[in-house]
N, C-alpha and C positions, 0 to 999 in steps of 0.2 A: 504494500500500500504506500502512496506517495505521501507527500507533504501534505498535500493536499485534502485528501481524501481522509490523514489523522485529524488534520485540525476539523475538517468538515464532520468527523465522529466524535469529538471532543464537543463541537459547537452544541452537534444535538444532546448530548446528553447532559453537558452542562444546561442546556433548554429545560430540559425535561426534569431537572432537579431544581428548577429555580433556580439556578446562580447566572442570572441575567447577564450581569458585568463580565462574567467569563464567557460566556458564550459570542457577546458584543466583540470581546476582544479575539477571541480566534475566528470568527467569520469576519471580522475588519482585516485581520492578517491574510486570509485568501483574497479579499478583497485586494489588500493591497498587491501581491503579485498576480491576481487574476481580475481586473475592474470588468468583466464579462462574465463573471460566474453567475448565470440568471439564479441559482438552485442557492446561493448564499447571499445574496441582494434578498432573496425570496424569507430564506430562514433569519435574517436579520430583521426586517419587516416585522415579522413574526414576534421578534424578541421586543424590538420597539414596543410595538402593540404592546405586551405583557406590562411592558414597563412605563406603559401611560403616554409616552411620544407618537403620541398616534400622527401630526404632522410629516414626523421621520420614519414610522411605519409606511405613511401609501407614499410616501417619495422611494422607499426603497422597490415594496412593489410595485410601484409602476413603474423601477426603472428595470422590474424581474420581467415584467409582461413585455415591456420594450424590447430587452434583450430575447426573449424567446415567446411570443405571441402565441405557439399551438400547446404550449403547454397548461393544460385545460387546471390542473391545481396551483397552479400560481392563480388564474384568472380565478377561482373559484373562493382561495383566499383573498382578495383581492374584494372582493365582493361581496365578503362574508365581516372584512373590516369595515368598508362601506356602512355594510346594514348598520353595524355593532354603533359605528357612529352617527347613526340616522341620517347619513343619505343617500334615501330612498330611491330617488332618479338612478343617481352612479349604480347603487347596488342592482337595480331590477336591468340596466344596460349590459352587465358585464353577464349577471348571470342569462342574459339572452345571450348573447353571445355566447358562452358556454354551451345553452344547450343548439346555436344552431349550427355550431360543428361537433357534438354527441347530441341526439335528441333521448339519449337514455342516458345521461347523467347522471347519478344517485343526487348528488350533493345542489345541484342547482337545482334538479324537480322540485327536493325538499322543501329548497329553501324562498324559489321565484313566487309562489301561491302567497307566500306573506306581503308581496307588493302588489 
């Protein structure tokens, strides 16, 4: 496994224990030698969010979506931060999109009927 690919298993699991600040710091570290890694702009977002920066959350996702458009769970978090922040336009656009390139979606069916 590369460098990459530890800090990227380091990132999630510091995620997943709450240690936000650790997590920030090793997906900023891929960030820094990889400024295209849609899947760590994505799980950074992520971590924002957690951590109330929600401005710095959909700047990172939408710089995940930017970098990789067909990647249907970046857009579906993406639109799931949306709702969380109540806007409702943004989130019911994205999850269309979502489902009109999978019209079987799990995650946006769920979620599109609340807008």
């Amino acid at each position: 496994m590369g460098m990459i690919e530890e800090r990227y298993e380091c990132g999630i699991t510091y995620k997943g224990e709450g240690k936000y600040d650790e997590a920030v710091a090793e997906f900023s570290a891929i960030l820094n030698s990889d400024p295209d890694n849609a899947e760590a702009h994505r799980q950074m977002g992520l971590v924002y969010g957690f951590m109330g920066l929600f401005d710095e959350s959909l700047q990172e996702l939408l710089a995940a979506v930017q970098l990789d458009p067909m990647n249907l769970g970046i857009r579906n978090d993406l639109a799931l931060t949306y709702a969380m922040l109540g806007m409702a336009e943004e989130a019911r656009a994205e999850f269309e999109s979502v489902l009109a390139a999978d019209p079987e979606n799990d995650i946006a069916k769920r979620n599109i009927m609340y807008f």
